[in-house]
N, C-alpha and C positions, 0 to 999 in steps of 0.2 A: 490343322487337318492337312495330308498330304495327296496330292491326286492318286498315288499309287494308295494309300489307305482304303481313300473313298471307293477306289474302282471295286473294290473286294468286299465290300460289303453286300450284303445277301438280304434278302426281303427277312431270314430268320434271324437274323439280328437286329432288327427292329422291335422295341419294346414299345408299345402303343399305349399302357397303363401308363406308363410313368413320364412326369411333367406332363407342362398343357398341350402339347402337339405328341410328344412321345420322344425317344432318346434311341438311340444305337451305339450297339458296340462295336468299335475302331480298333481292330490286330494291327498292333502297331509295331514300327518295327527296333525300338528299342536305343538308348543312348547312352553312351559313354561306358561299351562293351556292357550291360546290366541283361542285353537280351529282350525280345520282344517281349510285352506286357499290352495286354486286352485294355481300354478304356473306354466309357460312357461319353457321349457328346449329344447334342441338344440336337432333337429335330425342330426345324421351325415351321410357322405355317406354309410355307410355301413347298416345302420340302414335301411335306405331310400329301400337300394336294397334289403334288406330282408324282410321289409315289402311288 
């Protein structure tokens, strides 16, 4: 995860169903010229309670 990812992340990309804390998706910015591509990352508990 990159600071510039995380910064961009919005309360609506938050999926709260899924896994035991919940997951969000990371607009990412993409590697070895393929172009950015959206991915799923794990929130954890700590994360969860400070959001």
């Amino acid at each position: 995860m990159r600071a510039a990812e995380l910064c961009q992340v919005q309360l609506g990309d938050v999926h709260w169903e899924t896994g035991p804390w919940g997951r969000f998706l990371v607009h990412g910015k993409g590697a070895g010229g393929s172009g950015p591509r959206d991915r799923e990352a794990l929130l954890f508990e700590q994360g969860r309670a400070l959001l």
